[in-house]
DRENPA-3360 file (N, C-alpha, C; in nm, 2 decimals, always signed):
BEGIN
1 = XXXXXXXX = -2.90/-1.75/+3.24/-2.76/-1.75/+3.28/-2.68/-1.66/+3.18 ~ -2.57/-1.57/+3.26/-2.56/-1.49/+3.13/-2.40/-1.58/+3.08 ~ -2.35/-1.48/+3.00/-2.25/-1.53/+2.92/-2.09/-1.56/+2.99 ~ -2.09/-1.45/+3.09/-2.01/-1.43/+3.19/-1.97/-1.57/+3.25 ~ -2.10/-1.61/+3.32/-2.10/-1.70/+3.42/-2.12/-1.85/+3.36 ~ -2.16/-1.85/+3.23/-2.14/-1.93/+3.13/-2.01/-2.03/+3.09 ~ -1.94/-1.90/+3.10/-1.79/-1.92/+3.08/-1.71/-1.93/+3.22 ~ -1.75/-1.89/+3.32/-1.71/-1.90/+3.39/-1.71/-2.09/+3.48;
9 = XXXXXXXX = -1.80/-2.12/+3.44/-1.82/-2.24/+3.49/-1.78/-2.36/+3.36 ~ -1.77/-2.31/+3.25/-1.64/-2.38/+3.13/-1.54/-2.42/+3.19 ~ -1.53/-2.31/+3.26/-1.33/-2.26/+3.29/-1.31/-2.35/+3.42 ~ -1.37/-2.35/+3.51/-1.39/-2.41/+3.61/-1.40/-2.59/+3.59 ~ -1.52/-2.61/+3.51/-1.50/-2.78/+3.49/-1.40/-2.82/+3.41 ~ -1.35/-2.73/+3.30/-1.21/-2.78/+3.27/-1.10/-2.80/+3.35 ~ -1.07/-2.70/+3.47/-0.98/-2.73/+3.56/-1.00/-2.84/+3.65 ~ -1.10/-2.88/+3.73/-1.12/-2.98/+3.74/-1.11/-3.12/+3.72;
17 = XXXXXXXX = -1.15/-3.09/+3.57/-1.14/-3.20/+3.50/-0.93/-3.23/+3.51 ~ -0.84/-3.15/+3.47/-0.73/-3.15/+3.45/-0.66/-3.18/+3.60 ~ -0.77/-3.18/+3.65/-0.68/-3.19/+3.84/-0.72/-3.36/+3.85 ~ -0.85/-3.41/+3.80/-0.86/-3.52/+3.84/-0.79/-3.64/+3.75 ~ -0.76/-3.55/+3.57/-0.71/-3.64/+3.50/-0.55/-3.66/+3.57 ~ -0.46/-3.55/+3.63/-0.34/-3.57/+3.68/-0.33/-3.60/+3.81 ~ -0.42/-3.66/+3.85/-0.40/-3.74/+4.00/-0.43/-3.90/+3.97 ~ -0.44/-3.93/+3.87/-0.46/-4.07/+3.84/-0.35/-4.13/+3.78;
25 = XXXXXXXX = -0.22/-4.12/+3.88/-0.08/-4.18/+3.85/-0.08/-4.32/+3.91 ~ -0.15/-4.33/+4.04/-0.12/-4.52/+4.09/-0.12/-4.62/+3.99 ~ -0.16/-4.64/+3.91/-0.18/-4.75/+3.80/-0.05/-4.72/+3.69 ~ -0.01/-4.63/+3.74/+0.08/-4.64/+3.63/+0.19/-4.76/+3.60 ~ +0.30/-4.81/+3.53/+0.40/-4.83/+3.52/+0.48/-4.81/+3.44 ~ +0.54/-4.73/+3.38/+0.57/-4.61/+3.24/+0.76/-4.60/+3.30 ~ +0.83/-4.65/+3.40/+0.95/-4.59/+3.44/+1.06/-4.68/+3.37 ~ +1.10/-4.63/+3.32/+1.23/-4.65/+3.26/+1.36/-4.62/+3.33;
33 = XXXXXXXX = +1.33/-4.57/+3.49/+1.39/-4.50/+3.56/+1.47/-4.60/+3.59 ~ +1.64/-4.58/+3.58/+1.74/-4.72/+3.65/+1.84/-4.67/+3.71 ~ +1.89/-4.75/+3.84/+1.98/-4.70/+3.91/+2.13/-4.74/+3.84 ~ +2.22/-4.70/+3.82/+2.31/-4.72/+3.79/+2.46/-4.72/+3.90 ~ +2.51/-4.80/+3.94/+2.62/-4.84/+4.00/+2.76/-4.81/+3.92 ~ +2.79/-4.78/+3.96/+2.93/-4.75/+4.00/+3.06/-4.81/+4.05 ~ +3.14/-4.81/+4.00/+3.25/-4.92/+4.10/+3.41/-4.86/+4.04 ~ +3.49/-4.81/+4.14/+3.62/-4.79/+4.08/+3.73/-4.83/+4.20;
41 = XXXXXXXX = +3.80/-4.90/+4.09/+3.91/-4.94/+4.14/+4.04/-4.84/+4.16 ~ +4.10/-4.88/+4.31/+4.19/-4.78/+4.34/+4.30/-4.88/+4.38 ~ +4.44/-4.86/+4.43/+4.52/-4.91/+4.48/+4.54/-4.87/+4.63 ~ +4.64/-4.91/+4.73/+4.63/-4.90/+4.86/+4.62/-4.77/+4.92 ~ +4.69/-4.67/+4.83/+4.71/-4.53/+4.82/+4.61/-4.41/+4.77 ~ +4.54/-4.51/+4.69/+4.42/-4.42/+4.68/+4.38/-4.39/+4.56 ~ +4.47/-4.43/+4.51/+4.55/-4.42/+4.32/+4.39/-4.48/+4.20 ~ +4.35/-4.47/+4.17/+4.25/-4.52/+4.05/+4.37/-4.60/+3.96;
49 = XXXXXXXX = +4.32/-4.71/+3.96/+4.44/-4.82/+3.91/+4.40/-4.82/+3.73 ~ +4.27/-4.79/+3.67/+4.21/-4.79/+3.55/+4.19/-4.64/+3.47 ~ +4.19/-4.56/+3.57/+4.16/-4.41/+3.48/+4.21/-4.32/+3.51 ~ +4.26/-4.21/+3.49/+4.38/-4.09/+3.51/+4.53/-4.08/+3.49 ~ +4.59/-4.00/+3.56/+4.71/-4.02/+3.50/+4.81/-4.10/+3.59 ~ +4.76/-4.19/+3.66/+4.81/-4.29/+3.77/+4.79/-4.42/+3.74 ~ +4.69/-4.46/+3.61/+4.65/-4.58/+3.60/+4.77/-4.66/+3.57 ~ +4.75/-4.77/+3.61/+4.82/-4.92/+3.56/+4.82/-5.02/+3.52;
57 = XXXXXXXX = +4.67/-5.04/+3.47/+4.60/-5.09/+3.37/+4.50/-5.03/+3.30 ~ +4.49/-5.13/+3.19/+4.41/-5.09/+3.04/+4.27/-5.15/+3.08 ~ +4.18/-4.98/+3.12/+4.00/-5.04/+3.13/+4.00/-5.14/+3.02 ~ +4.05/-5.14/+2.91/+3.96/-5.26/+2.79/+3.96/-5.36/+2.82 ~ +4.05/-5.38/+2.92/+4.11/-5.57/+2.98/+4.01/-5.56/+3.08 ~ +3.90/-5.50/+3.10/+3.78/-5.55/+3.18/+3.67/-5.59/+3.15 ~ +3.64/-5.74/+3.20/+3.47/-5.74/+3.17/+3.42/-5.76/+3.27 ~ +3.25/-5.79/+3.23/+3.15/-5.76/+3.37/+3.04/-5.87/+3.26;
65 = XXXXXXXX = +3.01/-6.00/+3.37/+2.92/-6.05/+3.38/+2.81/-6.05/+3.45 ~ +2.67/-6.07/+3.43/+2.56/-6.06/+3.48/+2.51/-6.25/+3.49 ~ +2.52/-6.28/+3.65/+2.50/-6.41/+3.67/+2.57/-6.51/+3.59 ~ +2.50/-6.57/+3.51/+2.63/-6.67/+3.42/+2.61/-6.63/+3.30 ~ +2.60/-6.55/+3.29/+2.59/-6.50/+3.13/+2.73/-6.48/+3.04 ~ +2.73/-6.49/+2.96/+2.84/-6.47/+2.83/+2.92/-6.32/+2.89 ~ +3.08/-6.32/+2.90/+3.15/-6.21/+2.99/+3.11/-6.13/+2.86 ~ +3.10/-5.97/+2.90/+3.12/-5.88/+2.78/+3.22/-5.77/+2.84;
73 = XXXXXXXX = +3.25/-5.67/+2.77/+3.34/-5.58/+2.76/+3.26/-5.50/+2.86 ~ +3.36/-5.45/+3.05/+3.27/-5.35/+3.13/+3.25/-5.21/+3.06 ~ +3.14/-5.13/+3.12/+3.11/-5.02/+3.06/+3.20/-4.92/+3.14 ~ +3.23/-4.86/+3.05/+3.32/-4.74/+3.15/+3.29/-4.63/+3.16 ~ +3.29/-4.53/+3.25/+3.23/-4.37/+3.27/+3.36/-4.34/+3.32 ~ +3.40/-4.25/+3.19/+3.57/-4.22/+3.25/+3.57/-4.08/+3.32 ~ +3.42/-4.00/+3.27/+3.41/-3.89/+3.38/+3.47/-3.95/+3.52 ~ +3.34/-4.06/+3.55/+3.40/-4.09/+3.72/+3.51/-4.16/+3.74;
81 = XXXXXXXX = +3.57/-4.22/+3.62/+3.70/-4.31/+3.64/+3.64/-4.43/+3.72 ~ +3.52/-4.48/+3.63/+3.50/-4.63/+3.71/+3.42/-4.67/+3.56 ~ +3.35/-4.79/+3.67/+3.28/-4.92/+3.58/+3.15/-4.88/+3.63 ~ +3.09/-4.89/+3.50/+2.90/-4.85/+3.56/+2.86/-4.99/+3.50 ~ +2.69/-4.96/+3.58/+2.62/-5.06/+3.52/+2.48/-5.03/+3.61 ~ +2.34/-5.09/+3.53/+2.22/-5.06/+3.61/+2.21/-5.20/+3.67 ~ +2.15/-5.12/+3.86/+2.12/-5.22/+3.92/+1.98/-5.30/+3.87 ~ +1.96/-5.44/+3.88/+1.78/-5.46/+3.85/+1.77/-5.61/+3.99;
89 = XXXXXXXX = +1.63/-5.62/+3.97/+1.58/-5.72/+4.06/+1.62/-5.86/+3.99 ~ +1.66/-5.85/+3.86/+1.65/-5.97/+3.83/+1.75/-6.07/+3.79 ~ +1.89/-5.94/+3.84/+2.03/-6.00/+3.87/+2.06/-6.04/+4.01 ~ +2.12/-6.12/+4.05/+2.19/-6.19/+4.16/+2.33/-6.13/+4.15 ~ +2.39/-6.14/+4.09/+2.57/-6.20/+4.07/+2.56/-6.06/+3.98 ~ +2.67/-5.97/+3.99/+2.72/-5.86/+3.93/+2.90/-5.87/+3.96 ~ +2.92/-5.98/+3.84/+3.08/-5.98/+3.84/+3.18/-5.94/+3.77 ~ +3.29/-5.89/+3.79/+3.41/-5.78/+3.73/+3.51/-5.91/+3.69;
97 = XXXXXXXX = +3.55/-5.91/+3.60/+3.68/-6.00/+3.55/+3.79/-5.91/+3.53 ~ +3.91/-5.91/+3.62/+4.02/-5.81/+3.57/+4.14/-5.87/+3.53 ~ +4.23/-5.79/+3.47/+4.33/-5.83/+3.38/+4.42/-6.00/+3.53 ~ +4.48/-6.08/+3.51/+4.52/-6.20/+3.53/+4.43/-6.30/+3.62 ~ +4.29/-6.29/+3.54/+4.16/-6.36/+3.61/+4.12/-6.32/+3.73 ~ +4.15/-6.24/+3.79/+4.08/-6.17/+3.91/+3.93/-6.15/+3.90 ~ +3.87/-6.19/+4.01/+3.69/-6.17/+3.96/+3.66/-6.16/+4.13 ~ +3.57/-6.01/+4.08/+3.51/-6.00/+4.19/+3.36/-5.99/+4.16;
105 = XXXXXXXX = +3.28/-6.04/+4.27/+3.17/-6.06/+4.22/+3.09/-6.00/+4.34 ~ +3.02/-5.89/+4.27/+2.90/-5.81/+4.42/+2.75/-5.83/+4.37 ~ +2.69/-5.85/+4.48/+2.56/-5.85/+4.53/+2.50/-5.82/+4.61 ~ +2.39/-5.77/+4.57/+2.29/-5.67/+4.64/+2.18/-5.73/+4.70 ~ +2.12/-5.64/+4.82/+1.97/-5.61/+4.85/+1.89/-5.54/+4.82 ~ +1.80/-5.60/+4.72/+1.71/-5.47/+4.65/+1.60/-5.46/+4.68 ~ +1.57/-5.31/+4.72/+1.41/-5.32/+4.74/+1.37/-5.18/+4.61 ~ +1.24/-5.14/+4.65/+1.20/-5.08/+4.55/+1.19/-4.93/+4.60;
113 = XXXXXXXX = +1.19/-4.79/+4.56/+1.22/-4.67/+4.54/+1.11/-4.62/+4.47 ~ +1.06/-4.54/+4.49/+0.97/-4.49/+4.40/+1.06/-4.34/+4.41 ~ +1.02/-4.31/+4.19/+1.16/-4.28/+4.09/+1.06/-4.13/+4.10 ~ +1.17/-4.02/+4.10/+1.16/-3.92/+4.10/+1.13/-3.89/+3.95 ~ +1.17/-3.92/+3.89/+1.19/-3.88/+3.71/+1.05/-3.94/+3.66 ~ +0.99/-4.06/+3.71/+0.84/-4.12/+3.64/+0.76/-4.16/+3.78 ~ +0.65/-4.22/+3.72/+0.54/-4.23/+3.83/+0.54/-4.37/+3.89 ~ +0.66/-4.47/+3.89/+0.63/-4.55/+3.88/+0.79/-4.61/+3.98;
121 = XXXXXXXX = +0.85/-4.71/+4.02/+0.94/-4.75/+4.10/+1.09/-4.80/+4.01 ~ +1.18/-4.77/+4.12/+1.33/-4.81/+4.04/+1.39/-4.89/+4.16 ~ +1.48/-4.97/+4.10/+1.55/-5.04/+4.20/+1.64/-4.98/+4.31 ~ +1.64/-5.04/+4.41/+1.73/-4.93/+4.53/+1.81/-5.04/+4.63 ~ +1.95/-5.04/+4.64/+2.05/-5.14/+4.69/+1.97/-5.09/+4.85 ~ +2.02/-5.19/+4.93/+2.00/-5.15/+5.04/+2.15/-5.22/+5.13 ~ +2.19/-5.29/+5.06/+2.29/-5.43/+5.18/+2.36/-5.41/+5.02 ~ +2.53/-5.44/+5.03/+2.59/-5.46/+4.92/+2.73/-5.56/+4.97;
129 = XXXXXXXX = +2.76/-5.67/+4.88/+2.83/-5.79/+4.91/+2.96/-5.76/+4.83 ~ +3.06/-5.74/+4.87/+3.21/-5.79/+4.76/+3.23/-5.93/+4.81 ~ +3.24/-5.98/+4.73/+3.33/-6.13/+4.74/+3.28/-6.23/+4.89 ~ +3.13/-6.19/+4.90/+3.06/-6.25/+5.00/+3.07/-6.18/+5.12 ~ +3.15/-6.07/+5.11/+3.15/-5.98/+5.28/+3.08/-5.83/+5.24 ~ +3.00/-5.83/+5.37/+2.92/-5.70/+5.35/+3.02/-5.61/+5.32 ~ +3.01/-5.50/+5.28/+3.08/-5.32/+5.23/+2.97/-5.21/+5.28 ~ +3.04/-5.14/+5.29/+2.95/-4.97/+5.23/+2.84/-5.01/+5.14;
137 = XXXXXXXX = +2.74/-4.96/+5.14/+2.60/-4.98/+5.08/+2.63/-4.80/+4.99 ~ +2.73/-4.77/+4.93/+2.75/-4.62/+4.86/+2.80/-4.67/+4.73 ~ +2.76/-4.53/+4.59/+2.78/-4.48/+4.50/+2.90/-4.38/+4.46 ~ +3.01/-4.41/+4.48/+3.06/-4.50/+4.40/+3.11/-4.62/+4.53 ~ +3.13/-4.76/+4.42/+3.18/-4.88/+4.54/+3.34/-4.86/+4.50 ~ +3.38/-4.87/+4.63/+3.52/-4.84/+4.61/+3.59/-5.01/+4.66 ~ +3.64/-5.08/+4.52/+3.73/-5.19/+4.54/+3.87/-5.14/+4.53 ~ +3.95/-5.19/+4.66/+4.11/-5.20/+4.67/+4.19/-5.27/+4.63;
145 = XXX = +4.24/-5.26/+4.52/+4.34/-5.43/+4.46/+4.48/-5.33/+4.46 ~ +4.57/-5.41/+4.47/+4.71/-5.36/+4.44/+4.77/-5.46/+4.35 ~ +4.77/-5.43/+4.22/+4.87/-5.51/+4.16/+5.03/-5.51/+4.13;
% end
């Protein structure tokens, strides 16, 4: 065999090799990949009642509980002028506390997504509940309050 063909067939079972070690993703579960929701509040006009220069209340006077858990301070993305948070399977109840006890409380239908970013699945709404009545199943959720 000469030297050529020697190498030539190196080159070849290493690719191989590299085709069969990257096709062995099904076993994986490595995803850190999470959906994140969205939710902004507007008034009847269309107004963002929390962010811009129309607001008329203070995001800090917002929390967000997960089922019955201890209220914390909601997270805010003031880029989109809302309340974020990641969806998971292992919440039910995704509730908003707003300034003079107002609580709205949404829930989902979640199935699973397989995640563009890892090899492995993220959660994906399918059915979305405000205050027990179906909505728009979209990103961002748009709640109407007029205070």
């Amino acid at each position: 065999m000469t030297k050529n063909m020697k190498l030539f067939l190196r080159i070849n079972s290493l690719i191989i090799l590299v085709l069969l070690l990257s096709s062995c993703t099904e076993k994986c579960d490595d995803c850190g990949d999470l959906t994140t929701k969205n939710v902004v509040y507007t008034d009847s006009l269309g107004n963002n009642i929390f962010f811009g220069d129309r607001a008329v209340l203070n995001p800090d006077s917002v929390y967000f509980q997960l089922n019955d858990s201890e209220p914390m301070p909601a997270a805010q993305n003031i880029n989109k002028g809302s309340f974020s948070f990641f969806l998971s399977e292992n919440y039910e109840k995704y509730i908003f506390i707003l300034p003079n006890s107002t609580i709205d409380t949404l829930e989902f239908n979640v199935s699973q997504q397989k995640s563009k970013d890892c090899c492995g699945f993220k959660p994906k709404s399918t059915r979305t509940f405000l205050n027990s009545s179906e909505i728009q199943n979209t990103d961002p959720i748009m709640i109407v309050k007029d205070f």
